[in-house]
Structure formats: structure tokens, C-alpha cells
DSSP file (Angstrom, degrees, kcal/mol; ACC not computed):
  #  RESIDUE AA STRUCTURE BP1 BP2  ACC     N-H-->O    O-->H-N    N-H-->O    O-->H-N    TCO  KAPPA ALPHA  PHI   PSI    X-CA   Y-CA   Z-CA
    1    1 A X    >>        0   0    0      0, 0.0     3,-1.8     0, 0.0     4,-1.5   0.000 360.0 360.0 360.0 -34.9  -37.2  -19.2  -37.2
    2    2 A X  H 3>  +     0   0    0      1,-0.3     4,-3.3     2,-0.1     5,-0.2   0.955 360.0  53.3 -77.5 -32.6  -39.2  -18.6  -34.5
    3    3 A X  H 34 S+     0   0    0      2,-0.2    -1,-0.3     1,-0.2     0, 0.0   0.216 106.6  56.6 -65.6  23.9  -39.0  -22.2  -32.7
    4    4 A X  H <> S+     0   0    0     -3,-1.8     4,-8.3     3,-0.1    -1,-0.2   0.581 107.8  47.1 -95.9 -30.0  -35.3  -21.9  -32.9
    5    5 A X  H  X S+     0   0    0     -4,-1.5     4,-1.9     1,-0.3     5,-0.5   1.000 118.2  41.0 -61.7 -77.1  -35.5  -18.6  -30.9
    6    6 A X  H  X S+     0   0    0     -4,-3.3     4,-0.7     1,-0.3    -1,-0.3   0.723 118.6  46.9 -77.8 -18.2  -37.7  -20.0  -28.6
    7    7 A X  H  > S+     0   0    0     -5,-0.2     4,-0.5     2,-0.2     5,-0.4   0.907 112.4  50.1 -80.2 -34.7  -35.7  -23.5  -28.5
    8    8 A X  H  X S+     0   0    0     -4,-8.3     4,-1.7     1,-0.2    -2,-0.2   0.902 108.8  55.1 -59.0 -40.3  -32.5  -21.7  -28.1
    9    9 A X  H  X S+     0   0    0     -4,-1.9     4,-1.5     1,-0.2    -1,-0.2   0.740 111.7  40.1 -25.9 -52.2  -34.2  -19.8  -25.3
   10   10 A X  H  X S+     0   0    0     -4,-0.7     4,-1.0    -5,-0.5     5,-0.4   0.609 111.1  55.4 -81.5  -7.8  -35.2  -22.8  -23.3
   11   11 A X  H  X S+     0   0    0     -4,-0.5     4,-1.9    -5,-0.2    -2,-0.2   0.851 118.1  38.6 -98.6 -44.5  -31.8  -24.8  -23.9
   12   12 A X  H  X S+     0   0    0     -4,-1.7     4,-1.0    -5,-0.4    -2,-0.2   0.954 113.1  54.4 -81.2 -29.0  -30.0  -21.5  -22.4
   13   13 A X  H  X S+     0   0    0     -4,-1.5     4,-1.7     2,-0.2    -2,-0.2   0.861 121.6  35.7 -68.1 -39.8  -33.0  -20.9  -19.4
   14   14 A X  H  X S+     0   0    0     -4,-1.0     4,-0.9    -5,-0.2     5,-0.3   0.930 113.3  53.0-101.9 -39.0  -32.1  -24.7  -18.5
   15   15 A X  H  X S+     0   0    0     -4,-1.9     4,-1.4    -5,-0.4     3,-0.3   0.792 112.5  48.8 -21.0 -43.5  -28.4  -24.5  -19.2
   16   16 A X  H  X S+     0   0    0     -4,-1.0     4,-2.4     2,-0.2    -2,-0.2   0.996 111.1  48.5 -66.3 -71.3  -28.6  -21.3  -16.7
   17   17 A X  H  < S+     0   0    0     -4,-1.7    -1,-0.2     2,-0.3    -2,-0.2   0.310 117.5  38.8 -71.0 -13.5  -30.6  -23.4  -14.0
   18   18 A X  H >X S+     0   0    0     -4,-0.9     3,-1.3    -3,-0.3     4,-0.6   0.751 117.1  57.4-104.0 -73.7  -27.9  -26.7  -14.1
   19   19 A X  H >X S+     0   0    0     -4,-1.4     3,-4.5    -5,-0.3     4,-0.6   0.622 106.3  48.1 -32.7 -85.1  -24.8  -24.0  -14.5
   20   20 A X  H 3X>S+     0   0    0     -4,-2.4     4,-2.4     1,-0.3     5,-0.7   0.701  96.9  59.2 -64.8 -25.6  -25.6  -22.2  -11.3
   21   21 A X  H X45S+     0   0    0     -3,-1.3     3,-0.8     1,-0.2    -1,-0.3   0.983 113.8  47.0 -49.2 -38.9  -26.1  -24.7   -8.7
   22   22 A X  H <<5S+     0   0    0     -3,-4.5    -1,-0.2    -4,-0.6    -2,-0.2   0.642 108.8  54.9 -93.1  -2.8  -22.3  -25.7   -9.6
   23   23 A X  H 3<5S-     0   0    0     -4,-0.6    18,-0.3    -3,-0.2    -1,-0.2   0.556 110.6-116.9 -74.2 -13.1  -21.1  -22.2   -9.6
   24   24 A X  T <<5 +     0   0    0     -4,-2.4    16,-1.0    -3,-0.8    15,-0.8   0.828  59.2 154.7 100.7  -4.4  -22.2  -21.4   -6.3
   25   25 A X  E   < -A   38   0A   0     -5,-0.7     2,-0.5    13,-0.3    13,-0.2  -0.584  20.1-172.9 -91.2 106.0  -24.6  -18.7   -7.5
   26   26 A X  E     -A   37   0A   0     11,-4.1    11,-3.0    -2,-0.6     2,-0.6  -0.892  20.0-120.6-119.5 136.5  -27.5  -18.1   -5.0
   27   27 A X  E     -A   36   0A   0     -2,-0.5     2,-0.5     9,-0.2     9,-0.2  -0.814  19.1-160.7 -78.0 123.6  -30.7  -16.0   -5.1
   28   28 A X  E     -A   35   0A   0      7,-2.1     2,-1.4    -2,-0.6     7,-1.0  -0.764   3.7-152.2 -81.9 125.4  -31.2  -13.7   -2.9
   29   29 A X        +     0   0    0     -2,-0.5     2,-0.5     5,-0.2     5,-0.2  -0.614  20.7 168.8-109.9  97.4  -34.9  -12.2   -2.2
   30   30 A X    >   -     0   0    0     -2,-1.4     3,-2.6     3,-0.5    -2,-0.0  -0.774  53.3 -76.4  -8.5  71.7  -34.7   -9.0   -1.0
   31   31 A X  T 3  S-     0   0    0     -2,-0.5     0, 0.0     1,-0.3     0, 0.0  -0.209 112.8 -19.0  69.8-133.0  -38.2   -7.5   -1.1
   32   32 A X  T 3  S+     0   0    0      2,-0.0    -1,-0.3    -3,-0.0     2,-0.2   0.254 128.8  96.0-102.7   1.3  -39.1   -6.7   -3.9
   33   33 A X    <   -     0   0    0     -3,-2.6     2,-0.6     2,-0.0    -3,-0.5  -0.489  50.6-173.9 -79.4 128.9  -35.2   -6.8   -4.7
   34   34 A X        +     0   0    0     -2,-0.2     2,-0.4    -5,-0.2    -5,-0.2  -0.991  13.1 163.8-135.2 138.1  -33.9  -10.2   -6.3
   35   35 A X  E     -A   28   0A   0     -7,-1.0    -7,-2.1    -2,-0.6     2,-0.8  -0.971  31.2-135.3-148.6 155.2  -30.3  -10.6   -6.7
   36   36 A X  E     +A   27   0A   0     -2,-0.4     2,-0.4    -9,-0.2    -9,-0.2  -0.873  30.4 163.7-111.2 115.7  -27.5  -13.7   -7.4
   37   37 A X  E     -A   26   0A   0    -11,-3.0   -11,-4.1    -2,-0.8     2,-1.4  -0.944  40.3-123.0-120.4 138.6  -24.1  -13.7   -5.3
   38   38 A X  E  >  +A   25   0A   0     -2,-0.4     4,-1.9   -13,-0.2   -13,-0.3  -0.734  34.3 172.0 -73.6  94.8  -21.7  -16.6   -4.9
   39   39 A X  T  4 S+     0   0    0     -2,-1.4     4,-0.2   -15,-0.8    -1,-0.1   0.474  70.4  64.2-104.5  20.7  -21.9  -16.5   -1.7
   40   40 A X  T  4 S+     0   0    0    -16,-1.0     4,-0.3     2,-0.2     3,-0.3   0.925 108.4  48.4 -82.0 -54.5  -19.8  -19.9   -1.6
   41   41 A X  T >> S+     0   0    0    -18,-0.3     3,-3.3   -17,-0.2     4,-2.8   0.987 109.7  46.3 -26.0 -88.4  -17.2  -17.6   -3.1
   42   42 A X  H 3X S+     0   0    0     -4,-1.9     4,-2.2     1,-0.3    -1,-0.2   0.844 112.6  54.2 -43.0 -24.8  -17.6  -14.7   -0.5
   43   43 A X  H 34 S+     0   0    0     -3,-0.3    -1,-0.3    -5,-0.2    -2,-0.2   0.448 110.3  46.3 -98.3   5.8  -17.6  -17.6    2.3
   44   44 A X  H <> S+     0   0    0     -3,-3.3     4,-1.2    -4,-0.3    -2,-0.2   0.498 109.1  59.7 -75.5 -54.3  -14.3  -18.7    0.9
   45   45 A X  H  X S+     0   0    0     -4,-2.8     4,-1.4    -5,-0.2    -2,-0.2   0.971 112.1  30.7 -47.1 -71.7  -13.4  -15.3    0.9
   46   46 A X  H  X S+     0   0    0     -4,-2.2     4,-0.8     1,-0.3    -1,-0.2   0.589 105.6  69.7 -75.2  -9.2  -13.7  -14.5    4.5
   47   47 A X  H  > S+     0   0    0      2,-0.2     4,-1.9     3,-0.2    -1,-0.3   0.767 109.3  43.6 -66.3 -51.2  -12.7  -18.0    5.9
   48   48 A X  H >X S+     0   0    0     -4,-1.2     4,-1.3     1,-0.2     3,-0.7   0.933 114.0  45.5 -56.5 -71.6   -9.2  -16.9    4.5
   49   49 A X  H 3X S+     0   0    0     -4,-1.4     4,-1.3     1,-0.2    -2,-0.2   0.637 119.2  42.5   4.3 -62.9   -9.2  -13.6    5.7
   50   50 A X  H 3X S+     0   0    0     -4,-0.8     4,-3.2     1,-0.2     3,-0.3   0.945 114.3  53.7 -68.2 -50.0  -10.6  -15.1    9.3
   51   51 A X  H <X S+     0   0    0     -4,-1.9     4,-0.7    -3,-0.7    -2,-0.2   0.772 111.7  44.2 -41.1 -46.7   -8.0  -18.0    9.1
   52   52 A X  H  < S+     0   0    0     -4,-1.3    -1,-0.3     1,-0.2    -2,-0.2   0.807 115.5  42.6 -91.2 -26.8   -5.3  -15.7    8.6
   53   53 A X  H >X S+     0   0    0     -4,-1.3     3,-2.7    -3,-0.3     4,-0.6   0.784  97.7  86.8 -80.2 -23.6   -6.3  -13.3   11.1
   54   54 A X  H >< S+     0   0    0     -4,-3.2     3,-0.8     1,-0.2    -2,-0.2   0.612  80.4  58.5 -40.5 -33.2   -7.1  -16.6   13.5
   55   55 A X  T 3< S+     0   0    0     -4,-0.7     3,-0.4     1,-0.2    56,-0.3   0.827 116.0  39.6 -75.0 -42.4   -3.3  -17.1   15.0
   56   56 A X  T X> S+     0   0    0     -3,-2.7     4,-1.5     1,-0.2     3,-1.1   0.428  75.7 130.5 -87.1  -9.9   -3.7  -13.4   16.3
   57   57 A X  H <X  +     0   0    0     -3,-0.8     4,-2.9    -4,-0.6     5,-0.5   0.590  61.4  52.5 -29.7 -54.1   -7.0  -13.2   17.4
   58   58 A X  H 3> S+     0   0    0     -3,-0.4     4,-0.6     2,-0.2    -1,-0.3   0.807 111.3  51.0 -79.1  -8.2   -6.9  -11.6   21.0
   59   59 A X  H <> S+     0   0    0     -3,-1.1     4,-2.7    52,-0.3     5,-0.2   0.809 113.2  44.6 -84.8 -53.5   -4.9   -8.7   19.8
   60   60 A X  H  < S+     0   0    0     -4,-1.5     4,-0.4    -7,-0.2    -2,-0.2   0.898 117.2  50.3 -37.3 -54.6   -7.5   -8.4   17.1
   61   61 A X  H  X S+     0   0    0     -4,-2.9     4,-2.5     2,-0.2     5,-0.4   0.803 107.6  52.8 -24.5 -55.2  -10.0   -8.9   19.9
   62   62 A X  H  X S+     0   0    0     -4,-0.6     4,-2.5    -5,-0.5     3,-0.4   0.998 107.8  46.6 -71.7 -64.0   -8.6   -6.6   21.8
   63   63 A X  H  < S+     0   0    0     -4,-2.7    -1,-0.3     1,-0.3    -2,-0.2   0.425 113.6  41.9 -70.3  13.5   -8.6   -3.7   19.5
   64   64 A X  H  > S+     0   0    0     -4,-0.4     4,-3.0    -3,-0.4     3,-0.3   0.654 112.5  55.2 -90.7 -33.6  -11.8   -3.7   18.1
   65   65 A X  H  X S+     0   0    0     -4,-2.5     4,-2.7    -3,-0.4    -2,-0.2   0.934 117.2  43.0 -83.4 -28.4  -13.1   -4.4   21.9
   66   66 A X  H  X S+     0   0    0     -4,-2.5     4,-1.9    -5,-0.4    -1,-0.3   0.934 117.8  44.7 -53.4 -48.3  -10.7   -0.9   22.2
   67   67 A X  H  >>S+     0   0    0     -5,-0.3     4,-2.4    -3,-0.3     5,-0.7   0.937 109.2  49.6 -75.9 -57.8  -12.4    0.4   19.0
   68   68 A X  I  X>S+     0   0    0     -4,-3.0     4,-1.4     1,-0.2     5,-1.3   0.962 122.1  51.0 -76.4 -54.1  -16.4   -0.5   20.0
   69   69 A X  I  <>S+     0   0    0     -4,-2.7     5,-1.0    -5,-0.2    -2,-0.2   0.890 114.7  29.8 -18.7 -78.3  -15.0    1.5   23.6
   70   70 A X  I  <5S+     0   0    0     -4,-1.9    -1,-0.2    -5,-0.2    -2,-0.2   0.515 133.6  16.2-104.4 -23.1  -13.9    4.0   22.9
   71   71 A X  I  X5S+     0   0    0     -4,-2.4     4,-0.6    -5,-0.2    -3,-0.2   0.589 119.0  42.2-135.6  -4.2  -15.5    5.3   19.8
   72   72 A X  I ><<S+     0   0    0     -4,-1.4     3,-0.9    -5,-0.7     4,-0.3   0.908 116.8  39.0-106.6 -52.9  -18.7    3.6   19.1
   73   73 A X  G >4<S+     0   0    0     -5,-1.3     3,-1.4     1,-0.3    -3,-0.1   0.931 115.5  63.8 -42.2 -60.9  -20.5    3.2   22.5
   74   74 A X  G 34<S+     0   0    0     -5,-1.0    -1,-0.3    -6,-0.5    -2,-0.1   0.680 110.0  24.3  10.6 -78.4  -19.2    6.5   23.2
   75   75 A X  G << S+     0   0    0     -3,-0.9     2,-0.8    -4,-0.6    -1,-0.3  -0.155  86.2 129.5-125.5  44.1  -20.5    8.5   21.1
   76   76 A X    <   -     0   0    0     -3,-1.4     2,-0.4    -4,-0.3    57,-0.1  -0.825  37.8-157.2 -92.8 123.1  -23.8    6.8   20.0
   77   77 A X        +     0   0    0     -2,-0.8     2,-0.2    56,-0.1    60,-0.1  -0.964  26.8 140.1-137.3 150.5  -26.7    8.5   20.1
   78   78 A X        -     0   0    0     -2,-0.4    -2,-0.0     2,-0.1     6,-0.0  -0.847  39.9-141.8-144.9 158.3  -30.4    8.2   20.2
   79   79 A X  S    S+     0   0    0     -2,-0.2     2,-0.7     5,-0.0     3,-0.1  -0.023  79.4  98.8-116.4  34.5  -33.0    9.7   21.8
   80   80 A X     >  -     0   0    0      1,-0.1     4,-0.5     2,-0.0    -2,-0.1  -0.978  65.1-156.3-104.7 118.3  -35.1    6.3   22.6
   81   81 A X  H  > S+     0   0    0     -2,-0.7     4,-2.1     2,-0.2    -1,-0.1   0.769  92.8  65.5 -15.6 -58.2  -33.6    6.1   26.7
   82   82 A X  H  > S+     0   0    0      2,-0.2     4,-2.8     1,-0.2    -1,-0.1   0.929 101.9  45.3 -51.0 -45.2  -34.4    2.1   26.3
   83   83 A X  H  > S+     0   0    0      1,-0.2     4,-2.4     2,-0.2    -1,-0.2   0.926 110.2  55.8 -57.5 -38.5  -31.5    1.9   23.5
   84   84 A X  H  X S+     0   0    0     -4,-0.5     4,-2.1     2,-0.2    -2,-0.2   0.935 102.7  48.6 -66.8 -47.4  -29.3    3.8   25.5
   85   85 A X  H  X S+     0   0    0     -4,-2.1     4,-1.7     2,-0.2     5,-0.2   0.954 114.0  52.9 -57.1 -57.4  -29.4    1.5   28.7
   86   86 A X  H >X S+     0   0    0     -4,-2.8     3,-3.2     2,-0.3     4,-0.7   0.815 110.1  46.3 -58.0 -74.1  -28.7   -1.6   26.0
   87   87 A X  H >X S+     0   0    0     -4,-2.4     3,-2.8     1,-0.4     4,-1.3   0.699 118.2  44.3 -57.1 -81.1  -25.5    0.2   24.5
   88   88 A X  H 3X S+     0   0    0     -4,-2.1     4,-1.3     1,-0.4    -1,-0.4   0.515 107.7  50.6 -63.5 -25.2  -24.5    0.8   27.9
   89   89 A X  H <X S+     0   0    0     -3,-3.2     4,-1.4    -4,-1.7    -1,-0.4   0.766 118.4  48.8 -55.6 -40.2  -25.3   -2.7   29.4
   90   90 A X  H <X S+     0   0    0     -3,-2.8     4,-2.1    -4,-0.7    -2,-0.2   0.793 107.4  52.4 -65.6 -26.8  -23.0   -3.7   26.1
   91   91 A X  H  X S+     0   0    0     -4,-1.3     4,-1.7    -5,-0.2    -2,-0.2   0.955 108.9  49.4 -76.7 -50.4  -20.3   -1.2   26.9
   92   92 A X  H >X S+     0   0    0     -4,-1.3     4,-2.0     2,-0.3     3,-0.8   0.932 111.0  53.3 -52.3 -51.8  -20.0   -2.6   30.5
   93   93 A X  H 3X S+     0   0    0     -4,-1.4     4,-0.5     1,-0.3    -1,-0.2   0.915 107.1  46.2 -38.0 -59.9  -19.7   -5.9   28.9
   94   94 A X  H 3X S+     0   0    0     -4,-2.1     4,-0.6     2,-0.2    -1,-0.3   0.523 109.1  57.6 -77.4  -8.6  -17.0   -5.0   26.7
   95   95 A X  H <X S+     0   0    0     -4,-1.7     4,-2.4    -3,-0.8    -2,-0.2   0.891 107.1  49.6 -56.8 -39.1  -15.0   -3.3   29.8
   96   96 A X  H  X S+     0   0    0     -4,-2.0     4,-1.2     1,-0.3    -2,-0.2   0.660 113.3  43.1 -90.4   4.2  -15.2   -6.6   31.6
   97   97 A X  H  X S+     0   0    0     -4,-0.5     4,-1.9    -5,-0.2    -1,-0.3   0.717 117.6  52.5-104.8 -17.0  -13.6   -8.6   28.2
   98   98 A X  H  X S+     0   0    0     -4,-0.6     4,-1.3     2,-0.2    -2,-0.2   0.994 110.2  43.9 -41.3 -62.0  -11.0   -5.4   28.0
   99   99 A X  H  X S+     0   0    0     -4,-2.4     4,-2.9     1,-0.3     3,-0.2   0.888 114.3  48.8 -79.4 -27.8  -10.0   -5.8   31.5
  100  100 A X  H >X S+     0   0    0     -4,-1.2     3,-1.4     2,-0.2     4,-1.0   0.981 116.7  48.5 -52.3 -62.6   -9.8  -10.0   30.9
  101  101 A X  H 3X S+     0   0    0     -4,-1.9     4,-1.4     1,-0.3    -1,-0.2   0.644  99.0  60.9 -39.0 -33.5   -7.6   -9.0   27.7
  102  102 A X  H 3X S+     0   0    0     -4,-1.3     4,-1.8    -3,-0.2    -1,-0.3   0.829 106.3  49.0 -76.5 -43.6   -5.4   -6.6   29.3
  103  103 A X  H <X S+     0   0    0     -4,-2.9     4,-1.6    -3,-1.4     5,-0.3   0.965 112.4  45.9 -40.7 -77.5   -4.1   -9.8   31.7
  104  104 A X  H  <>S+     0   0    0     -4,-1.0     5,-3.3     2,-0.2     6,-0.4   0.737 115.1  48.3 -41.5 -39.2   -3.6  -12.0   28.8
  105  105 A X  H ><5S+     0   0    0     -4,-1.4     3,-5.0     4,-0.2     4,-0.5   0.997 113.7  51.6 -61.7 -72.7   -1.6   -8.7   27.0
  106  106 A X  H 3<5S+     0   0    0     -4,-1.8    -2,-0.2     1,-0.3    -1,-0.2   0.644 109.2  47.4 -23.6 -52.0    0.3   -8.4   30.4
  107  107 A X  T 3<5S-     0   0    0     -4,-1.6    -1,-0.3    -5,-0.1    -2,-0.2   0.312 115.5-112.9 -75.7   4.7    1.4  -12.0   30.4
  108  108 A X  T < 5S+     0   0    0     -3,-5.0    -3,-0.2    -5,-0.3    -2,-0.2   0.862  82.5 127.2  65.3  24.0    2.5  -11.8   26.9
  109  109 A X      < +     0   0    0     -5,-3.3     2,-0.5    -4,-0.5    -4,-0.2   0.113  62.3  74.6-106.6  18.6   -0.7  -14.5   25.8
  110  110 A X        -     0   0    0     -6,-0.4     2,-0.5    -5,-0.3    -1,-0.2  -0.770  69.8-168.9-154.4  88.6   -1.9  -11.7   22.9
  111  111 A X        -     0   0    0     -2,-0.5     2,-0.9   -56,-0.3   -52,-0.3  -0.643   6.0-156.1 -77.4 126.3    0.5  -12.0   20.4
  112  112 A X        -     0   0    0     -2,-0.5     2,-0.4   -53,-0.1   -55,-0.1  -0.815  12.2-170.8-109.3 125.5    0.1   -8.8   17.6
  113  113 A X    >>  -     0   0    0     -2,-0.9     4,-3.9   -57,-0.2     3,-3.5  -0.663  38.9-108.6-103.4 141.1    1.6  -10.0   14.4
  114  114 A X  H 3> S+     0   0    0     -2,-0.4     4,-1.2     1,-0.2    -1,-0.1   0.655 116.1  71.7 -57.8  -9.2    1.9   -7.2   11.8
  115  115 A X  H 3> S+     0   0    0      2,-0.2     4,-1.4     3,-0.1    -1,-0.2   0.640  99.7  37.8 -44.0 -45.9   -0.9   -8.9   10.1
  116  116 A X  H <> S+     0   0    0     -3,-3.5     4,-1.9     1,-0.2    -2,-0.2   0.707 110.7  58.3 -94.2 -32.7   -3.7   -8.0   12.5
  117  117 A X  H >< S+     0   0    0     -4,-3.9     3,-0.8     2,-0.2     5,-0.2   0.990 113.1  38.7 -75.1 -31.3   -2.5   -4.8   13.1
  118  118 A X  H >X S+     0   0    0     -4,-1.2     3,-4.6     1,-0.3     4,-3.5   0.991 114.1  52.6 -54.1 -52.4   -2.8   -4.0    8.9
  119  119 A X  H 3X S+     0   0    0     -4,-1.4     4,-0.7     1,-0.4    -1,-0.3   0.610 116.1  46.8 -65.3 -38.5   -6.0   -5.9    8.8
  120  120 A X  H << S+     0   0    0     -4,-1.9    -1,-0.4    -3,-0.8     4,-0.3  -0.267 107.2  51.6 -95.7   7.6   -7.0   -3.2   12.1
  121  121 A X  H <> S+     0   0    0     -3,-4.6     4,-2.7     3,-0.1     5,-0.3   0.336 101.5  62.3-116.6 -45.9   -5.9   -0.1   10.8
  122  122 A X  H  X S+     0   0    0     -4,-3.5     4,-1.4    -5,-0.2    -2,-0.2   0.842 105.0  44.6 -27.0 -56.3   -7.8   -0.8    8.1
  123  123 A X  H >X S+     0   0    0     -4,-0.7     4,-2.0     2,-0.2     3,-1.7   0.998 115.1  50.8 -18.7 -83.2  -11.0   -0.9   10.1
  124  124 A X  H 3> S+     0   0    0     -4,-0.3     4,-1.8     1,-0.2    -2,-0.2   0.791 102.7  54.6 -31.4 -65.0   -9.9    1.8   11.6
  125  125 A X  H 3< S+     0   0    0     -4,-2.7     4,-0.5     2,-0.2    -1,-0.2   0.838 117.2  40.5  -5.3 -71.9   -9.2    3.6    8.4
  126  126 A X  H X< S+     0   0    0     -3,-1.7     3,-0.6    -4,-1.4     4,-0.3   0.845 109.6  54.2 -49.4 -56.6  -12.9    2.9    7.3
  127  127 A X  H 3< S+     0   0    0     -4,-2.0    -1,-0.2     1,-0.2    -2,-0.2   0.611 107.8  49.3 -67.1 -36.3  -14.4    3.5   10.3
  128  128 A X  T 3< S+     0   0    0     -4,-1.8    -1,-0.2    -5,-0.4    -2,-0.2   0.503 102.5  68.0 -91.9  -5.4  -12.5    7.7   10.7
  129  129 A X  S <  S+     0   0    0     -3,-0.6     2,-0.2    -4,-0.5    -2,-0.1   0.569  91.9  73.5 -88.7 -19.0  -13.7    8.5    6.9
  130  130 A X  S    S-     0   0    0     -4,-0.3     5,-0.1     2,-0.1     4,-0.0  -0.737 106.1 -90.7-104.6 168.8  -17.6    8.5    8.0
  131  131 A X     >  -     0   0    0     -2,-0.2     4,-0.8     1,-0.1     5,-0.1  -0.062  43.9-117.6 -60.4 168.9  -19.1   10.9    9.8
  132  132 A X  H >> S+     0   0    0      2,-0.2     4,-1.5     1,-0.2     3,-0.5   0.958 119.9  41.8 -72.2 -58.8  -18.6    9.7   14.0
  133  133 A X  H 3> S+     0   0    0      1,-0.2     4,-0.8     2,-0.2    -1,-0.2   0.652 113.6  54.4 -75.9 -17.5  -22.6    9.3   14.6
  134  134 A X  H 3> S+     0   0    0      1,-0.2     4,-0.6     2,-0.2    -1,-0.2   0.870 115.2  39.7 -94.7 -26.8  -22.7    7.5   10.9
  135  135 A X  H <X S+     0   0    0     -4,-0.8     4,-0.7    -3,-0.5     5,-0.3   0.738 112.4  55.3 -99.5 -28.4  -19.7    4.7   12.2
  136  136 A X  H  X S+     0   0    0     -4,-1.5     4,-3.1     1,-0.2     3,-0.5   0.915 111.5  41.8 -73.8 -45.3  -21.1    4.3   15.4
  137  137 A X  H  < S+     0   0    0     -4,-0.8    -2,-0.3     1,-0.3     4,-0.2   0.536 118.5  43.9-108.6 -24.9  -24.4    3.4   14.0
  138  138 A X  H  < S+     0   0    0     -4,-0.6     4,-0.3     2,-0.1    -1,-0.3   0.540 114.5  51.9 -95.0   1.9  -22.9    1.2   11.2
  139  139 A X  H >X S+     0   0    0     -4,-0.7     3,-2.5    -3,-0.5     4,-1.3   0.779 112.4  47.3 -87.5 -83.3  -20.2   -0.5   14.1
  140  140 A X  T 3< S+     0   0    0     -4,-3.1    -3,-0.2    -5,-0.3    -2,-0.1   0.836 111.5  50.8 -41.4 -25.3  -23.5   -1.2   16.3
  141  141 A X  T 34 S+     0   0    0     -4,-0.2    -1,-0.2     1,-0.2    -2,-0.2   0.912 117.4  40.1 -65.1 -43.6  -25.0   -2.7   12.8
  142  142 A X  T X4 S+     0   0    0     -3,-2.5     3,-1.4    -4,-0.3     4,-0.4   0.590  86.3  98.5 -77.9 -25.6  -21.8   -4.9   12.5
  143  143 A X  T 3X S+     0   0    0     -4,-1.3     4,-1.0     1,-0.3    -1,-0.2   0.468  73.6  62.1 -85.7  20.4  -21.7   -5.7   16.0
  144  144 A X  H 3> S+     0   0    0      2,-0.2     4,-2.5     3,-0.1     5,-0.4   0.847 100.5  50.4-112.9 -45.5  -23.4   -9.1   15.4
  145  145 A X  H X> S+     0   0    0     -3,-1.4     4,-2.1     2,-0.2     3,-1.3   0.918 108.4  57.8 -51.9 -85.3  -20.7  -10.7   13.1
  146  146 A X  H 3> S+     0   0    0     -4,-0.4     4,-1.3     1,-0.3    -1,-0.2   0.535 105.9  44.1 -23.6 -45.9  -18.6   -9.7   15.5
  147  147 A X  H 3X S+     0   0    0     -4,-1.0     4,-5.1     2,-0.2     3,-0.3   0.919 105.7  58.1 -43.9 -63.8  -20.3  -11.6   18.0
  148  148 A X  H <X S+     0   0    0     -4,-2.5     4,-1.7    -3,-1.3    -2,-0.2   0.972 106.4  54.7 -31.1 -60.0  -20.6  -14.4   16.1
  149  149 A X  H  X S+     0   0    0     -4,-2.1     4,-1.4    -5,-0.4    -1,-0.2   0.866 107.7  48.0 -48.7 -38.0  -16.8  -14.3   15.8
  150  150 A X  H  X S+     0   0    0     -4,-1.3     4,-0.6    -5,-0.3    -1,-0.2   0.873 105.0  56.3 -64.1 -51.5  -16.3  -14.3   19.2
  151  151 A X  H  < S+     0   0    0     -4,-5.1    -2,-0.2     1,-0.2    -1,-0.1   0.638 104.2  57.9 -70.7  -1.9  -18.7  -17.1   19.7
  152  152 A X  H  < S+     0   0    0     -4,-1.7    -1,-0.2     1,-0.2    -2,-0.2   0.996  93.9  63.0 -56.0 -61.8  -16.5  -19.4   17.2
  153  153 A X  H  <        0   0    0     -4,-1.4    -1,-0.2     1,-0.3    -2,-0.2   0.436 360.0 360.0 -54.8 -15.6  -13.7  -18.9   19.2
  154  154 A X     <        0   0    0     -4,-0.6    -1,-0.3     0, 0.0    -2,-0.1   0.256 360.0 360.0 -35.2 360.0  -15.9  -21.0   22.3
């Protein structure tokens, strides 16, 4: 009885180990933390998501570069001086892609489809439920996808 336990065991441990490569199932190692996401799935996910926002993109652009203004640079605080000078070298950054945006808005080139704007209050949404110093500091955490996003659009 007990080899069958211990065959059935191996025949499901190697079952496991061909299954997940074709699900899409990845370990992540964490620490001391191990955990399995699809992250083919999740990269599925947000490729619609992106895709769908993609047609609309400089009004999205534009409000979050509105958003990271006006409420995360803003009011972010630290008392390391050095941090402060980056955020503020970023903020200046994000003026001078505002002021570019505001043309394109001006000419009619930044179309907002009722799409971006859900998909953007939503942020927003998210973003007014946490404390102001707690969203600033999880915006500035995010602000590297964003980037990335930006750098697709290159």
C-alpha cells in the first residue's frame, strides 16, 4: 500500500512539473517567499487592457501626466533633500511633456474616447481612497510601468 502512495505521489509530482510549463504557471522567488502566477495570463491580461486603451493614448498620457502633477509630486514628502531634488527634476520633466500635450490637445491630435476617460477615473478613484502621502508614495512606486509605457510608444 505504501508503494502505491508513494507511486501515486511521483506520477502526480511529474504530472505537476509537465502540466505547468503548458499552463503558463511560473515560480516566483520572493525571499524566503515562493509563489506560482500565470503570469502569461496576467500579460494577456494587460496587453488587452493596454491595446484598448492604445487608440487614446495621449489623452491617457495626458491625464495621468495631469495626475503625477498635480497630486503626486506635489505633495510627496521626505525628509532625505537628495529625493526631493529627483522628484522635482521629474516634475519639471513632466511640465515640459504637459506643455507638449497641451499643443497636440489644442490641435485636436488627443482624441479622449469615453474609454480612457473610465479606465482614468478609475485611477483616479483608487488613487483619492488612500491616504495623499500613502498614493503619492505608491504613484512614485508605479511610476516605472509608466515609463516603460511611455517608452513603447517610441
Amino acid at each position: 500500500m505504501k508503494a502505491f502512495g508513494f507511486a501515486f505521489g511521483l506520477f502526480f509530482a511529474v504530472g505537476f512539473l509537465l502540466w505547468t510549463p503548458l499552463t503558463g504557471l511560473k515560480t516566483l522567488h520572493l525571499g524566503s517567499c515562493v509563489i506560482n502566477s500565470n503570469l502569461q495570463a496576467i500579460q494577456k491580461e494587460f496587453s488587452e487592457i493596454r491595446d484598448s486603451v492604445h487608440s487614446d493614448r495621449c489623452c491617457f498620457l495626458r491625464h495621468l501626466v495631469r495626475l503625477y502633477l498635480d497630486r503626486v509630486f506635489k505633495f510627496y514628502q521626505t525628509p532625505d533633500h537628495r529625493i526631493l531634488r529627483k522628484t522635482s527634476s521629474l516634475a519639471n520633466s513632466f511640465l515640459l511633456i504637459k506643455k507638449e500635450l497641451a499643443i497636440c490637445h489644442s490641435r485636436m491630435a488627443c482624441h479622449c474616447g469615453e474609454e480612457v476617460m473610465k479606465k482614468y477615473n478609475q485611477i483616479l478613484s483608487h488613487f483619492t481612497e488612500l491616504e495623499l502621502q500613502a498614493a503619492a508614495v505608491k504613484a512614485l512606486g508605479e511610476l516605472g510601468i509608466l515609463l516603460r509605457w511611455m517608452e513603447e510608444m517610441m
